[in-house]
Backbone as XML, in Angstrom:
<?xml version="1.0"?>
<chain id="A" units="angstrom">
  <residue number="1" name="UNK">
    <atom name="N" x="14.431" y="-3.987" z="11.390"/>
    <atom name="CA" x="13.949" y="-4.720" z="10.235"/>
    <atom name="C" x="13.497" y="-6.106" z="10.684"/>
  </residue>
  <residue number="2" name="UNK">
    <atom name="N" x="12.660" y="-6.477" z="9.689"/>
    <atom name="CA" x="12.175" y="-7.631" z="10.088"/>
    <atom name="C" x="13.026" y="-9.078" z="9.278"/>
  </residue>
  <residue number="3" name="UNK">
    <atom name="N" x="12.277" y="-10.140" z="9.659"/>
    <atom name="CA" x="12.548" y="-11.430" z="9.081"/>
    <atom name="C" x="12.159" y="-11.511" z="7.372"/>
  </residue>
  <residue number="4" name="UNK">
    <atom name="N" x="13.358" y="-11.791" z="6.950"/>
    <atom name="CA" x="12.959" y="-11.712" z="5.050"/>
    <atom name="C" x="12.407" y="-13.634" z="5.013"/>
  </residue>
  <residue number="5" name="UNK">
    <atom name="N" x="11.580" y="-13.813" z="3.758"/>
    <atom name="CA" x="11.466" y="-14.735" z="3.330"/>
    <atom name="C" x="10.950" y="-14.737" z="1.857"/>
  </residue>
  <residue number="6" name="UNK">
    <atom name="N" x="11.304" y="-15.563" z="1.431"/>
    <atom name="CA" x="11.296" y="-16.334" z="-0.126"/>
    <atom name="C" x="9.813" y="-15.948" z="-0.484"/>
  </residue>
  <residue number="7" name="UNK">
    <atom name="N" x="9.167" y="-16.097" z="-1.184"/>
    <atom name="CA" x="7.855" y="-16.098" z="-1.831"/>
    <atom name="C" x="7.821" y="-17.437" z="-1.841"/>
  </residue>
  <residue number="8" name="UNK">
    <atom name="N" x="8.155" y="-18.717" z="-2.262"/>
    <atom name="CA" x="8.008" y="-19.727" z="-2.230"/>
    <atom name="C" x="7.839" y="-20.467" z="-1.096"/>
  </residue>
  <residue number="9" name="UNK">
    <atom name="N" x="8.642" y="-20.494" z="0.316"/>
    <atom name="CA" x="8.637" y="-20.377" z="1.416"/>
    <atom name="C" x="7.287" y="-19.512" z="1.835"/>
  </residue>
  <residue number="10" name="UNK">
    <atom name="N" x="6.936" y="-18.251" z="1.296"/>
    <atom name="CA" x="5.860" y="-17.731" z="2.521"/>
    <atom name="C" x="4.624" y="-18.686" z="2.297"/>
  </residue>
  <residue number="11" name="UNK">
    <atom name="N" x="4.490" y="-19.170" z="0.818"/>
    <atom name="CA" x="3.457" y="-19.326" z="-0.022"/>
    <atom name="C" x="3.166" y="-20.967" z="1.134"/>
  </residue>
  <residue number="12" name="UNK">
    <atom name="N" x="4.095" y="-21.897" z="1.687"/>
    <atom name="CA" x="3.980" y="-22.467" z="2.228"/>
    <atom name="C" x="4.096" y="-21.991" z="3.796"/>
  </residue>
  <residue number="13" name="UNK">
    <atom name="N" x="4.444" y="-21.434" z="4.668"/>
    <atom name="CA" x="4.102" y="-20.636" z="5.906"/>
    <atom name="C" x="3.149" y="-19.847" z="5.608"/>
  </residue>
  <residue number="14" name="UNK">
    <atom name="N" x="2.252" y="-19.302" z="4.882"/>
    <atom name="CA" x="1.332" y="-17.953" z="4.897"/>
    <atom name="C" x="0.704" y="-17.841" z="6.419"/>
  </residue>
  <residue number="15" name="UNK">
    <atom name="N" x="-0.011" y="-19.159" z="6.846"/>
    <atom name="CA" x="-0.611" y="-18.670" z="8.083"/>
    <atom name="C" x="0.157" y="-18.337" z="9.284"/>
  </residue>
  <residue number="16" name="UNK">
    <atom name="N" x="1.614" y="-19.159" z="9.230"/>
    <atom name="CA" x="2.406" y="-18.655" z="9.890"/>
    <atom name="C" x="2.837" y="-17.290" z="10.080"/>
  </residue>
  <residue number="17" name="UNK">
    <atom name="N" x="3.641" y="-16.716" z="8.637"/>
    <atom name="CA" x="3.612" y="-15.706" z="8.481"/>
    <atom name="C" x="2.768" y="-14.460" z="8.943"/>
  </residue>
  <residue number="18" name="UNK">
    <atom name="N" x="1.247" y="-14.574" z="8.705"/>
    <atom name="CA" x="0.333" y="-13.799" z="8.830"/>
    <atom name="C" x="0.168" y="-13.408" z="10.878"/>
  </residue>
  <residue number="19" name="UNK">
    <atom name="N" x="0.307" y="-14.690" z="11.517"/>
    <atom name="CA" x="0.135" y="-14.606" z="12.660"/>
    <atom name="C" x="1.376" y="-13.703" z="12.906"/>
  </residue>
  <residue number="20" name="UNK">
    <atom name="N" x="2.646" y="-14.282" z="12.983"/>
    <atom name="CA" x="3.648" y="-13.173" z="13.177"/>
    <atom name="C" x="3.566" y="-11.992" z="12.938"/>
  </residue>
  <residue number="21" name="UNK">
    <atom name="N" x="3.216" y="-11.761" z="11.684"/>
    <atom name="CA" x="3.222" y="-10.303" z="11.757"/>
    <atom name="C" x="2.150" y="-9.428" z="12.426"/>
  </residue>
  <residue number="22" name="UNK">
    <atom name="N" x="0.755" y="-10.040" z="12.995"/>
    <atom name="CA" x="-0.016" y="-9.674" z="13.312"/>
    <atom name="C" x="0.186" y="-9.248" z="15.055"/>
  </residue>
  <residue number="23" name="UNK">
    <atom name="N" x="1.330" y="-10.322" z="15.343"/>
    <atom name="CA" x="1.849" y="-10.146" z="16.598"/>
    <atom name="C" x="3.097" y="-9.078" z="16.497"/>
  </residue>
  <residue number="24" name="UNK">
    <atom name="N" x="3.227" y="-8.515" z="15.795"/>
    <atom name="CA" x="4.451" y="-7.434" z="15.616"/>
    <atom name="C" x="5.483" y="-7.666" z="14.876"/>
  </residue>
  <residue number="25" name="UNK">
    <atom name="N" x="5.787" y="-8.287" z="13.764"/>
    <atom name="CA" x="6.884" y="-8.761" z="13.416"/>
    <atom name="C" x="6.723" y="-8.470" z="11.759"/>
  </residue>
  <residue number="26" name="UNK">
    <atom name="N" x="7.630" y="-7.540" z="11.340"/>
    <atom name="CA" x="7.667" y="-6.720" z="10.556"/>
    <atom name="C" x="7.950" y="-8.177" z="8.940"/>
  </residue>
  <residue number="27" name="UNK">
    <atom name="N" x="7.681" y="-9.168" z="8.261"/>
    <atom name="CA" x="8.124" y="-9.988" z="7.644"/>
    <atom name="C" x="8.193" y="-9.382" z="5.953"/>
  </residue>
  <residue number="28" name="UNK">
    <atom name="N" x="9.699" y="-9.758" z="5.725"/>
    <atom name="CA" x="10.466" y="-8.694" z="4.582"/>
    <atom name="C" x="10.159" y="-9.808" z="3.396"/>
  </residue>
  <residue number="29" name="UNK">
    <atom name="N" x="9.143" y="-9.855" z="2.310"/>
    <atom name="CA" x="9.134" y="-10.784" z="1.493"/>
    <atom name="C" x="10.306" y="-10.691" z="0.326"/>
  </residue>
  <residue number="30" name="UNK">
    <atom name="N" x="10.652" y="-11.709" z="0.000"/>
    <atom name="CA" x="11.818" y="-11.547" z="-1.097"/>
    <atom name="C" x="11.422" y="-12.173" z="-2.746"/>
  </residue>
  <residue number="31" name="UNK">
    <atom name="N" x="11.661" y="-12.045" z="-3.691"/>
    <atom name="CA" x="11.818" y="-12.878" z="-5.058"/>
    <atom name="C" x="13.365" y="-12.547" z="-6.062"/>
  </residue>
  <residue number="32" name="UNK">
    <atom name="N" x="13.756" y="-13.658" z="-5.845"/>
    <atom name="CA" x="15.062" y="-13.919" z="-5.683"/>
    <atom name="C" x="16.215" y="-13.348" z="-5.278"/>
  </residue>
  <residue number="33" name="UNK">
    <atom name="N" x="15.631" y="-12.842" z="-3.595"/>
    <atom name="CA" x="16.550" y="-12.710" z="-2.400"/>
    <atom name="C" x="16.313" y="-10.960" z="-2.984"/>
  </residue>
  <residue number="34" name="UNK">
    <atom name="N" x="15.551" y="-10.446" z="-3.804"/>
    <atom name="CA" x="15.649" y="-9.037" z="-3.499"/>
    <atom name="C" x="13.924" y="-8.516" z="-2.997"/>
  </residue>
  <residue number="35" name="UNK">
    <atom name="N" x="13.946" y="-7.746" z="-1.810"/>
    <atom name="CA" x="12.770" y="-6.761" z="-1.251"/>
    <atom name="C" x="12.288" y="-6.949" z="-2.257"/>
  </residue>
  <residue number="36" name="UNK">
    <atom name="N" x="10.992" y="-7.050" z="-1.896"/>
    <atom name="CA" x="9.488" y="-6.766" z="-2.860"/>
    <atom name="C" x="8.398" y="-6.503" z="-2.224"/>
  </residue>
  <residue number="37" name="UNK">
    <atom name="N" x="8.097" y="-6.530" z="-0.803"/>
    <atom name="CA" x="6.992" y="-6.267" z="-0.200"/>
    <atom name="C" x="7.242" y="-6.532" z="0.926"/>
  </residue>
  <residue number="38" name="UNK">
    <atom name="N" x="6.425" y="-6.007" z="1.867"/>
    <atom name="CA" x="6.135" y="-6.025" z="3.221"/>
    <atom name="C" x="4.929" y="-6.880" z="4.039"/>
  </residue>
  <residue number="39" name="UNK">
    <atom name="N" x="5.166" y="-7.360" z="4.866"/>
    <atom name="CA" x="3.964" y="-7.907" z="5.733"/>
    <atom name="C" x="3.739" y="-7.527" z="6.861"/>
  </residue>
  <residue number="40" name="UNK">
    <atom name="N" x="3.048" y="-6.578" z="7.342"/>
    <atom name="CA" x="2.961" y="-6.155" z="8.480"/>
    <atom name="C" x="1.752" y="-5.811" z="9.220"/>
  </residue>
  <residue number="41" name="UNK">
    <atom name="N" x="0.991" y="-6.124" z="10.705"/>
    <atom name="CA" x="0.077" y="-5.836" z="11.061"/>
    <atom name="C" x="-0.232" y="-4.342" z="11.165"/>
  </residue>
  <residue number="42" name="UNK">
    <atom name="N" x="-1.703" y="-4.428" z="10.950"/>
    <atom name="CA" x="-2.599" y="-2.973" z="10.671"/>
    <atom name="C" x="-2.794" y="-2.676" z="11.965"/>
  </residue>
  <residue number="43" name="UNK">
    <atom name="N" x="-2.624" y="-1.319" z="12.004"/>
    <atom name="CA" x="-2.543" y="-0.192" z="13.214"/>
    <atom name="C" x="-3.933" y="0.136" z="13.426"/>
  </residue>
  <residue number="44" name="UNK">
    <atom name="N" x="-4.603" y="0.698" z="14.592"/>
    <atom name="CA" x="-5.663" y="0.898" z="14.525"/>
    <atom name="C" x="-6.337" y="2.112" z="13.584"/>
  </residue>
  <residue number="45" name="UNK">
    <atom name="N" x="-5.562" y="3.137" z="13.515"/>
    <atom name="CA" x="-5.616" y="3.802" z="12.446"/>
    <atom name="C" x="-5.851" y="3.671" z="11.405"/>
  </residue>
  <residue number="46" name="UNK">
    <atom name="N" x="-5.569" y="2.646" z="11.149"/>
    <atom name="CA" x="-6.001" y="1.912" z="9.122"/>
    <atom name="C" x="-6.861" y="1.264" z="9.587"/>
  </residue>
  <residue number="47" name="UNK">
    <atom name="N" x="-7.275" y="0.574" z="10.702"/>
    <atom name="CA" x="-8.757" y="-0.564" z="10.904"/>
    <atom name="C" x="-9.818" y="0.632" z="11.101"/>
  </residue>
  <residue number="48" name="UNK">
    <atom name="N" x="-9.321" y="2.111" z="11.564"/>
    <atom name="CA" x="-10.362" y="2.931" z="11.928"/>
    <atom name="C" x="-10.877" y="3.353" z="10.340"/>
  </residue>
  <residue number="49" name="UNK">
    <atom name="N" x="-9.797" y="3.635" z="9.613"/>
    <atom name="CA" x="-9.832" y="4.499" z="8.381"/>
    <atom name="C" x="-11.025" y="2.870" z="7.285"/>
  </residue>
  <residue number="50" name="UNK">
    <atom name="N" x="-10.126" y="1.772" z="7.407"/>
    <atom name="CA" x="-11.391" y="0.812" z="6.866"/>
    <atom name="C" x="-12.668" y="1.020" z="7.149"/>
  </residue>
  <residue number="51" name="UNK">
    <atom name="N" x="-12.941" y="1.072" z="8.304"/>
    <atom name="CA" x="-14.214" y="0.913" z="8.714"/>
    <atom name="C" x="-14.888" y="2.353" z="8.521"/>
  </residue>
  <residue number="52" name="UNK">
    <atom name="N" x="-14.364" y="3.412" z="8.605"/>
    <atom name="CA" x="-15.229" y="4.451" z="7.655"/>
    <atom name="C" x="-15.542" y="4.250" z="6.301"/>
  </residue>
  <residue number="53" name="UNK">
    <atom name="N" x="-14.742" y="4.334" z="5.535"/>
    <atom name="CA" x="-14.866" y="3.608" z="4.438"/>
    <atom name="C" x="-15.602" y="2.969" z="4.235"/>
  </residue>
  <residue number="54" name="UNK">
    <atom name="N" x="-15.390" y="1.285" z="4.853"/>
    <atom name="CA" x="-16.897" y="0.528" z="4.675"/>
    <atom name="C" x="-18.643" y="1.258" z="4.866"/>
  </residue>
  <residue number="55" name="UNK">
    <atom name="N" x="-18.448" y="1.942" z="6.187"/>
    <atom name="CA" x="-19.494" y="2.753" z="6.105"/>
    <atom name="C" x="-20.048" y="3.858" z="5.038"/>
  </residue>
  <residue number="56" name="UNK">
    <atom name="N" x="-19.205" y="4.655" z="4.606"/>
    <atom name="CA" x="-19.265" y="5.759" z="3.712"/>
    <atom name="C" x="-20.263" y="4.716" z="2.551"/>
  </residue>
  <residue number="57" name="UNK">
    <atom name="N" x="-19.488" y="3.513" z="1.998"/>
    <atom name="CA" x="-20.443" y="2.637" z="1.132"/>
    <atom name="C" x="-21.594" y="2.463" z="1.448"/>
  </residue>
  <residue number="58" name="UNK">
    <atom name="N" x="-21.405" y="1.678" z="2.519"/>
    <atom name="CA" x="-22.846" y="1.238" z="3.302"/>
    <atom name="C" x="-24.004" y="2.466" z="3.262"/>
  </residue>
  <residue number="59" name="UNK">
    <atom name="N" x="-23.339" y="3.779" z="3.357"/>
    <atom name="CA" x="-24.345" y="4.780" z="3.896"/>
    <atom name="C" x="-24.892" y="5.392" z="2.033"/>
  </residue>
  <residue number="60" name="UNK">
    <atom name="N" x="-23.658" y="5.185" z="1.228"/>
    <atom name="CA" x="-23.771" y="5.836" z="0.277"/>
    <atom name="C" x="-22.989" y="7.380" z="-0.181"/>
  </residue>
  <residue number="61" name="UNK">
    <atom name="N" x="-22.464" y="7.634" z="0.649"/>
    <atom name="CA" x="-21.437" y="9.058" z="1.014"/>
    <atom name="C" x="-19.793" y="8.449" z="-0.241"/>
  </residue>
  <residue number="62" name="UNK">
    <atom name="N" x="-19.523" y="7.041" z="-0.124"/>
    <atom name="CA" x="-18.477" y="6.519" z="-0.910"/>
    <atom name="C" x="-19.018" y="6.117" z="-2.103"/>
  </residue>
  <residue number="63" name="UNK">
    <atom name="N" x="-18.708" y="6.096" z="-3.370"/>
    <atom name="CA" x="-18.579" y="5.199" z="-4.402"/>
    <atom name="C" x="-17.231" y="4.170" z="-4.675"/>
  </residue>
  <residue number="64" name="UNK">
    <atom name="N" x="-17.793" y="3.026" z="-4.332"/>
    <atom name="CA" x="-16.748" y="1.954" z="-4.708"/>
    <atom name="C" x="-15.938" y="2.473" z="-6.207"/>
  </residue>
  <residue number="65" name="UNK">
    <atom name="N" x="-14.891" y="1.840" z="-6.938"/>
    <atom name="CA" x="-14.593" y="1.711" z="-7.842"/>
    <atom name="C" x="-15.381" y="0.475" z="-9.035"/>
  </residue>
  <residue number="66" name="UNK">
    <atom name="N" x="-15.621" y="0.971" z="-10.055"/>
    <atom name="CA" x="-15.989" y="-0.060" z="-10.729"/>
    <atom name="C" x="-15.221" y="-0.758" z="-11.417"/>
  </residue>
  <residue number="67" name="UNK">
    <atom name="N" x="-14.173" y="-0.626" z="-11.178"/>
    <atom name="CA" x="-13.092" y="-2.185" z="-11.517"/>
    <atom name="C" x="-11.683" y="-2.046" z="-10.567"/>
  </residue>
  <residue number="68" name="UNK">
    <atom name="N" x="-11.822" y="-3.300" z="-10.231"/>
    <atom name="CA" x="-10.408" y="-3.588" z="-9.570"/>
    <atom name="C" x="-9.507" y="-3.496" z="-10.158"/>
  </residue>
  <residue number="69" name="UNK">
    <atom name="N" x="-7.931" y="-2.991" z="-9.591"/>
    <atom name="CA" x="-6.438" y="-3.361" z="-10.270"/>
    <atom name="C" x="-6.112" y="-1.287" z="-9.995"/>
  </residue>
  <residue number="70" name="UNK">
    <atom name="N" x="-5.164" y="-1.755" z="-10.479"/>
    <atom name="CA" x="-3.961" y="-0.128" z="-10.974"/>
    <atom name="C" x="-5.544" y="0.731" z="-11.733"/>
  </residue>
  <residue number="71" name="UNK">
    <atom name="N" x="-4.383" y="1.358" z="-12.228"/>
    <atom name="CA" x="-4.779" y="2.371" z="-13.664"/>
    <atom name="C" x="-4.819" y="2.334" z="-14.733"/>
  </residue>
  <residue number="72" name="UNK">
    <atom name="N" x="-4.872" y="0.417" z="-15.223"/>
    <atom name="CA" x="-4.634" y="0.042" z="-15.920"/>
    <atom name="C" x="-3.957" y="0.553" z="-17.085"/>
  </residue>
  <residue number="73" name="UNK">
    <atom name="N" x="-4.817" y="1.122" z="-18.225"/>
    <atom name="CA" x="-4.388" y="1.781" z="-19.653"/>
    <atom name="C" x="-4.620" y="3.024" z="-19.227"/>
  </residue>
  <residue number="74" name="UNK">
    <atom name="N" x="-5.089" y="3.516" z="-18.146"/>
    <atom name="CA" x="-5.192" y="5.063" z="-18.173"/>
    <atom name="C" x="-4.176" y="5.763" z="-17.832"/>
  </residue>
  <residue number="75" name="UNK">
    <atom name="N" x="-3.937" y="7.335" z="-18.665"/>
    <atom name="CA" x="-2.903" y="7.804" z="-18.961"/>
    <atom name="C" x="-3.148" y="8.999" z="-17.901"/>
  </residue>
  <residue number="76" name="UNK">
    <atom name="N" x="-1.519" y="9.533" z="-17.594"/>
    <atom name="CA" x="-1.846" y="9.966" z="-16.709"/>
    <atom name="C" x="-2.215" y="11.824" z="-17.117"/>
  </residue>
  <residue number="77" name="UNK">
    <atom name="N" x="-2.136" y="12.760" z="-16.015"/>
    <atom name="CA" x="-3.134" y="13.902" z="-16.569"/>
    <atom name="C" x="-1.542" y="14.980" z="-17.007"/>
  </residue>
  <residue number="78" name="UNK">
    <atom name="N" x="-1.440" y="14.992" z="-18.043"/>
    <atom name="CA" x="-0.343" y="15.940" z="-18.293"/>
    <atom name="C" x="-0.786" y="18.031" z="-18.050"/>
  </residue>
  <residue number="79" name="UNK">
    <atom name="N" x="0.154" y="18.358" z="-17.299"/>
    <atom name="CA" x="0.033" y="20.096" z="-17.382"/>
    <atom name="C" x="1.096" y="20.214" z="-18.020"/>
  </residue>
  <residue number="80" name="UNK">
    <atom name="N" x="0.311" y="21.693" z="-18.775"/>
    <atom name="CA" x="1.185" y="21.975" z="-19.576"/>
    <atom name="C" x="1.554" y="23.797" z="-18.896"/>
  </residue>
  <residue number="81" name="UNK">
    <atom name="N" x="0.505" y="24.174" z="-18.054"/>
    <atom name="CA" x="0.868" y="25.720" z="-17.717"/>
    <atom name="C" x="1.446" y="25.534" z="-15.990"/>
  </residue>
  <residue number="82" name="UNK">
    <atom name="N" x="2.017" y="26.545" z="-15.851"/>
    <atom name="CA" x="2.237" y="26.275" z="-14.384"/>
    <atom name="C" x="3.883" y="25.522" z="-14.423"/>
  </residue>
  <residue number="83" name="UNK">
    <atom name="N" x="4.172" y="25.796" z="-12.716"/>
    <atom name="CA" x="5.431" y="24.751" z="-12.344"/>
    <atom name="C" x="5.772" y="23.267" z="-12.788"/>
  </residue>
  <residue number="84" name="UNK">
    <atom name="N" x="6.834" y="22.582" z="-13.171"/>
    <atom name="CA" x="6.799" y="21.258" z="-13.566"/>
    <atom name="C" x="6.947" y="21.185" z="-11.944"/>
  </residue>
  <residue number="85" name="UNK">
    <atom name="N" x="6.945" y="19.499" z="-11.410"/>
    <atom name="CA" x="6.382" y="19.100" z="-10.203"/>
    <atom name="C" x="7.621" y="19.315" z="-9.576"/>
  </residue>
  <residue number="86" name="UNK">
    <atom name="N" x="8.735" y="19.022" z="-10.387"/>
    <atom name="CA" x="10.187" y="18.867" z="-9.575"/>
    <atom name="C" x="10.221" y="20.796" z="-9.209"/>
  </residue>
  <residue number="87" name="UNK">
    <atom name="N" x="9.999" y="21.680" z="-9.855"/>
    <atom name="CA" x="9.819" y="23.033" z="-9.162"/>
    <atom name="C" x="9.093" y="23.327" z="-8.028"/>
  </residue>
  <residue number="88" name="UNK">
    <atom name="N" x="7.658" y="22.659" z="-8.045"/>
    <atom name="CA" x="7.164" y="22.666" z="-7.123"/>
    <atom name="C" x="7.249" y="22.424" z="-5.619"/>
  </residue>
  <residue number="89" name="UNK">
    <atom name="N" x="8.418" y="20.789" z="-5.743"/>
    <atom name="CA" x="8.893" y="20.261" z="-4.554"/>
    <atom name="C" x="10.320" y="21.276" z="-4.210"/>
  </residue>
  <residue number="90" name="UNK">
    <atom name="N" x="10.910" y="22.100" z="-5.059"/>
    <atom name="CA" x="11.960" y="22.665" z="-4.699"/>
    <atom name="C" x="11.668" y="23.867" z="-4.166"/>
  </residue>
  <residue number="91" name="UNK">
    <atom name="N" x="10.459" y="24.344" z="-4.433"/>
    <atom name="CA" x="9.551" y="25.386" z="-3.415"/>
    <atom name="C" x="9.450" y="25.002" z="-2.270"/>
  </residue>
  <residue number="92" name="UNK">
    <atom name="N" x="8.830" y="24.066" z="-2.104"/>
    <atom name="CA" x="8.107" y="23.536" z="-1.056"/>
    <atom name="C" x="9.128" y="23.476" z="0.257"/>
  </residue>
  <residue number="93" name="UNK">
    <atom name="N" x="10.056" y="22.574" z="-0.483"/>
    <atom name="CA" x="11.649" y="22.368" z="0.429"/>
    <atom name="C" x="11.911" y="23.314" z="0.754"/>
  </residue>
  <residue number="94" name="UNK">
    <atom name="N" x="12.351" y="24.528" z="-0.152"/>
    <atom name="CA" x="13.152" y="25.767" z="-0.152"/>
    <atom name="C" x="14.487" y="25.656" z="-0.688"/>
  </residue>
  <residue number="95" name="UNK">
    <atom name="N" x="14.305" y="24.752" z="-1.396"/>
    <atom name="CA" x="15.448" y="24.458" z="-2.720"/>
    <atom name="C" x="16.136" y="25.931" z="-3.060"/>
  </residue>
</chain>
């Protein structure tokens, strides 16, 4: 595990922060002393997977999203025939 810090604290180290972790150092963010996020440098695997991505846009093969954030108000897709999901994973396992 890595080094935890405050949100208030990173908010004043950020560039610090950012370098560390970029050099390997896993940094455990906290709001009021409990886990909330991670800081950690990108593997080449995710810089490879970005940069398709960017391309796929560039080329036209991707459609961006037309709004940033979550899922906001959208609800999610209910089934009603078939396995509920917790059956599914107890298949899967061999529950």
């Amino acid at each position: 595990m890595g080094a935890n810090i405050g949100i208030r604290e990173l908010k004043a180290k950020l560039s610090e922060c950012v370098r560390r972790a970029a050099d390997g150092e896993c940094i455990i963010v906290t709001d009021r002393g409990r886990p909330v996020a991670q800081l950690t440098a990108l593997d080449d695997a995710t810089l490879d997977d970005m940069a398709r991505i960017e391309q796929g846009v560039a080329e036209g093969w991707i459609t961006p999203p037309k709004r940033r954030g979550g899922l906001g108000k959208a609800r999610p897709l209910l089934l009603s025939d078939g396995p509920s999901i917790q059956e599914m994973l107890d298949e899967d396992r061999g529950d």
